[in-house]
N, C-alpha and C positions, 0 to 999 in steps of 0.2 A: 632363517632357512637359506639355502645354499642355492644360489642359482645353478641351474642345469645345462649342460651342454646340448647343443643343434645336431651333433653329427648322431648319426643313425646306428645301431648295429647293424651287422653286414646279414640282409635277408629279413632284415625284421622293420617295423614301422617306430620302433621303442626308439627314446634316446638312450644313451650311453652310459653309463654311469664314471662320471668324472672322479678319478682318486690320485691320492696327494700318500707318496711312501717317505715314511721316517724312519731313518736308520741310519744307525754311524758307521754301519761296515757297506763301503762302498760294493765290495762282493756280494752282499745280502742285496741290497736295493736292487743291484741288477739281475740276481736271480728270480727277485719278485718282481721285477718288469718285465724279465720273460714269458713266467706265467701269466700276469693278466694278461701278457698281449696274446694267449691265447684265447684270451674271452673275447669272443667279440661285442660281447654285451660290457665290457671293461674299459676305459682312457685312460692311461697313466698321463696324468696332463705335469706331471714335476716331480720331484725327490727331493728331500732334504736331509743333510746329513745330521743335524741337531735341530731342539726346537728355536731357535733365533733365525735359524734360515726358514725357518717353517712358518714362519710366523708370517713373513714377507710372502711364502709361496701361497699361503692363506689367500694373504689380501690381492692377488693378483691373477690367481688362479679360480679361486671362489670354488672349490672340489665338492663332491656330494659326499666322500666317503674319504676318512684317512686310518692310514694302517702306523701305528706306530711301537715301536721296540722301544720298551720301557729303561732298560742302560745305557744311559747315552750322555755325553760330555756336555759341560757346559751350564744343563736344566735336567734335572730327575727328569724321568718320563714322567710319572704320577702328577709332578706338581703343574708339567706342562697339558696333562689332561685335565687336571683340573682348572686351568687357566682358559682351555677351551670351552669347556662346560663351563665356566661363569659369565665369560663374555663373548662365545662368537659359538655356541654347541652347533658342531657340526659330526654325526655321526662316527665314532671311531671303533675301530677292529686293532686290538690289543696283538701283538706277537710276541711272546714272552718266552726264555728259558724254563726248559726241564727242571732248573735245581729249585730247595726248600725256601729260598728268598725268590724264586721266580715266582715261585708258586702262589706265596704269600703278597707279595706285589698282585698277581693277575687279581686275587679277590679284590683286593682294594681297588684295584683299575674298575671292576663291575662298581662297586658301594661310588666307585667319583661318576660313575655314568657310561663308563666301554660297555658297546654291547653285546660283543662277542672277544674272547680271548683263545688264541689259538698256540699252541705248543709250538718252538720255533725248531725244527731238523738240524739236524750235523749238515748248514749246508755245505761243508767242504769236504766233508766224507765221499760224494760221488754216490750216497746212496739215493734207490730208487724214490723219486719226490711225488709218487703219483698220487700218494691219499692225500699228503699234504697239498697237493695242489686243489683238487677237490674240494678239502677242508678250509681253505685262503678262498676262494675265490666263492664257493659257498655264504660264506662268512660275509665277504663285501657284499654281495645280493642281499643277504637279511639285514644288514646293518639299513641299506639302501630304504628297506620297505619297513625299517623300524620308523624312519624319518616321516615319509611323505603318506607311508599306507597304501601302498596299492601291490600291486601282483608284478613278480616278475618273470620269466620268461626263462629260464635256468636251461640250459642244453642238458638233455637229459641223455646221459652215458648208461651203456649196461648195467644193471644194477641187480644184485643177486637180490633173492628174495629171502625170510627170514628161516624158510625151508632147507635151506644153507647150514645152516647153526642147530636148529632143533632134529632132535632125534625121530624118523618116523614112525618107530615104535612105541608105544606107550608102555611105561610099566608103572607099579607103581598101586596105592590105595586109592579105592575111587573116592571122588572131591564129596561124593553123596554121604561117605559114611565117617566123614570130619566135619566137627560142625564150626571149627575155630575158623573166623573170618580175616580176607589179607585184603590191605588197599595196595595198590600197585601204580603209579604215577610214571609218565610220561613228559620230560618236558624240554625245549631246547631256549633258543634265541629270547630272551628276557626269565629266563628261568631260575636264575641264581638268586632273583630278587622273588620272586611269586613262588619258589618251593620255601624261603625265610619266612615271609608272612604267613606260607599255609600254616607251616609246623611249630612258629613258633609259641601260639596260643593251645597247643593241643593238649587236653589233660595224658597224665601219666598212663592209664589203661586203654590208651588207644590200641586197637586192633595194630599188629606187626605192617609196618608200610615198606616198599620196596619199589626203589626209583631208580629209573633212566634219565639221567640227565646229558644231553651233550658237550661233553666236557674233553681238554684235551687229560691222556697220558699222565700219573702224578699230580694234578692238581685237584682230585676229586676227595683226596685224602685231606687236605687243609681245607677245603671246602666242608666235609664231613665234620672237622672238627671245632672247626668256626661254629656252625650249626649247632653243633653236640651244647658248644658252653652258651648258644643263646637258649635253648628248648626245655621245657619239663623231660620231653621223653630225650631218652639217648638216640646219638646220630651217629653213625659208622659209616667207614667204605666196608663195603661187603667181601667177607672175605668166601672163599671154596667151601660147600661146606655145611656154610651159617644155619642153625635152625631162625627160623621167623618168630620172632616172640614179641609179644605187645608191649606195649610202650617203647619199643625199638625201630626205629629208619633205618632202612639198607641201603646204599648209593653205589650205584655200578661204578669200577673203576674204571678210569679212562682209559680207551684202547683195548676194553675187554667187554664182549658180551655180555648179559646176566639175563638167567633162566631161574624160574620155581616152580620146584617140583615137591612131589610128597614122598614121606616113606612113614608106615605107621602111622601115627596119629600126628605127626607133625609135617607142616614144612619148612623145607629148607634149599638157598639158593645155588645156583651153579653159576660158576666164573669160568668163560669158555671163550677161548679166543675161535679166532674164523672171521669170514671175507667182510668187508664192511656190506651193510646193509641199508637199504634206501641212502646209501650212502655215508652210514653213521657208523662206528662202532665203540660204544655200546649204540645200537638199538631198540627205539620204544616197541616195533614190531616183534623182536623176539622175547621179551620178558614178557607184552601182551598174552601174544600167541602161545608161549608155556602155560600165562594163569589161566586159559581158558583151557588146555589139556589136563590141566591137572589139581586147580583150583575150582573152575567152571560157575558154579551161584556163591560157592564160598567169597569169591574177588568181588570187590568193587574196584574197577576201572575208572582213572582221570588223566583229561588228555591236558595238558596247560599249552599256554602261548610257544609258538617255535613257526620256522616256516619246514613249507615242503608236506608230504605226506605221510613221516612215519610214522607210527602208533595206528592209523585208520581205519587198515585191514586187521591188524589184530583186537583193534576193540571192537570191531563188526563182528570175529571169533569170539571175543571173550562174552557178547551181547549174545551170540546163539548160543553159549553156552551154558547163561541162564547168570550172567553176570549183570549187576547193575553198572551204570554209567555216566558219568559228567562229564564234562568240555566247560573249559573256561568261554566265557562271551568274548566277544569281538573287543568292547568298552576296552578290559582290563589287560586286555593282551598286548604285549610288545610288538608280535606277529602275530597275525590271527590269519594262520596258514595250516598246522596239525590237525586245530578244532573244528576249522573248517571244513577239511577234505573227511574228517568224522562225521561230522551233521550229515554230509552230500550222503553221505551211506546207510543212513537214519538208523546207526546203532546208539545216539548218543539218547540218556533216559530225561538228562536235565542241563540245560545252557543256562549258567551262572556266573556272575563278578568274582573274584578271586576273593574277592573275604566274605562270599557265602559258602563258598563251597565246602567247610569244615561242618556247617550246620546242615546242607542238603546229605552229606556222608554219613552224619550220623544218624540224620533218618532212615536213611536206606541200612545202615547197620543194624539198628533198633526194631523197623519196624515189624 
């Protein structure tokens, strides 16, 4: 583990979180030194422009958190994350391109050990960087509390609520007079690895599942598909639209909300863009909060490992609305931050390990 830095954040008793940026475009590195040094809970304590200089800024720097761009001259990214994870694992936050090889790269960066992968901007476009800065600096906090475990201190900016996105009207068949049941999952920061394990044991006639996963823009789609050829049931990004059908996964696509709702006897989900939410979008707050408007006892609700609070309040809604509900335990989580701020609100029905929760699901389906 990484020793930690002495200096303080500014206003706070916390230490700092020391990080180490790897990137071969000298422009990239210092746009992303600008932003953390908006954090004050952030150190950029070095830069390196490949892993060979990284390797030295390692051993001399000793960082709590490295961000690194998987193209880069000299050493693949991949093989240099994986050289970290064999001998020196020190917490890393992936920054990877938009395209179908970025894409494909960032899962593999999760399967060598990244704990979070963030979609990299046009930084030379001049366009607005404000989510993505959010989403970077986000990202170093959870990687942070992936390591050591404990809580961290996040400057919390205005943040729309999921009342933003969903419609205040209802319309629609009431959830009373369908009796086809939906699982609905919620999960961020170690999630790519604990939504693999849930799904891929599940027999074919699983009730229709529909997931929020925090994921960047474009990669939710090779995510879906990776999935798809490990699982009995089929795995999809969800498109506008979809009816909900059993033995079928729906995965919000990245940079796009996801709503379900009913019409007839079926449901089906909604792809809806709009303001990011607890900071996320897609958000677990706003597919929660739909399946309680419009699934209500039909849904079973699961929160899995992620930091921060979204999914909380809408499983606390999906709980009054006559929904069952699970939270991963603390044990199995990467971050044990979503489940968490769910228990404090006692809408959660059962706190379970990650490879019970297929079995406590189907109780609650069955019973």
């Amino acid at each position: 583990m990484s020793q930690f830095s002495q200096k303080t954040a500014r206003g706070t008793g916390e230490k700092r979180i020391k990080i180490l940026i790897v990137d071969d475009s000298a422009l990239a590195r210092k746009k992303l030194k600008d932003i953390f040094e908006n954090d004050p809970e952030i150190e950029v304590v070095n830069t390196a422009a490949d892993p060979y200089i990284a390797v030295q800024k390692i051993k001399k720097n000793a960082p709590d958190v490295i961000t690194l761009d998987l193209e880069m001259p000299r050493m693949d990214g991949l093989i240099f994350l994986k050289k970290i994870m064999d001998q020196h694992p020190i917490p890393v936050v992936v920054i990877s391109s938009h395209t179908p090889e970025g894409s494909s790269k960032a899962l593999r960066a999760f399967e060598l050990g990244a704990v979070e992968v963030i979609g990299k901007p046009r930084i030379l476009s001049g366009l607005d960087l404000t989510e993505f800065q959010i989403q970077v600096c986000d990202s170093v906090h959870a990687a942070y509390l992936a390591k050591i475990g404990r809580q961290s201190h996040i400057r919390q900016n205005e943040k729309f609520a999921a009342d933003a996105v969903l419609n205040k009207n209802l319309s629609g068949k009431s959830f009373k007079e369908i009796k086809q049941k939906i699982i609905v999952i919620g999960a961020s920061t170690g999630g790519t690895v604990a939504l693999e394990r849930f799904l891929t044991p599940l027999p074919e006639l699983t009730p229709g599942i529909v997931i929020v996963q925090h994921m960047p823009e474009n990669f939710t789609f090779s995510f879906a598909q990776r999935l798809n050829r490990k699982c009995r049931i089929e795995v999809r990004e969800a498109k506008n639209g979809d009816i909900v059908k059993p033995g079928t996964a729906y995965i919000a696509r990245g940079d796009s909300h996801l709503l379900i709702k009913n019409s007839g006897e079926n449901y089906y989900v909604e792809v809806k863009k709009g303001p990011l939410v607890n900071r996320h979008r897609p958000s677990v707050d706003v597919l929660f909060r739909s399946a309680a408007r419009y699934v209500g006892e039909n849904a079973i609700g699961i929160i899995m490992t992620g930091m921060g609070d979204d999914g909380a309040r809408g499983l606390l809604e999906m709980k009054q609305a006559g929904a069952k509900t699970i939270a991963q335990d603390e044990k199995s989580c990467v971050v044990f931050g979503m489940p968490r701020e769910a228990i404090k609100l006692n809408c959660v029905d059962k706190v379970v390990p990650l490879e019970k929760i297929p079995e406590e699901m189907f109780k609650m389906i069955y019973k």
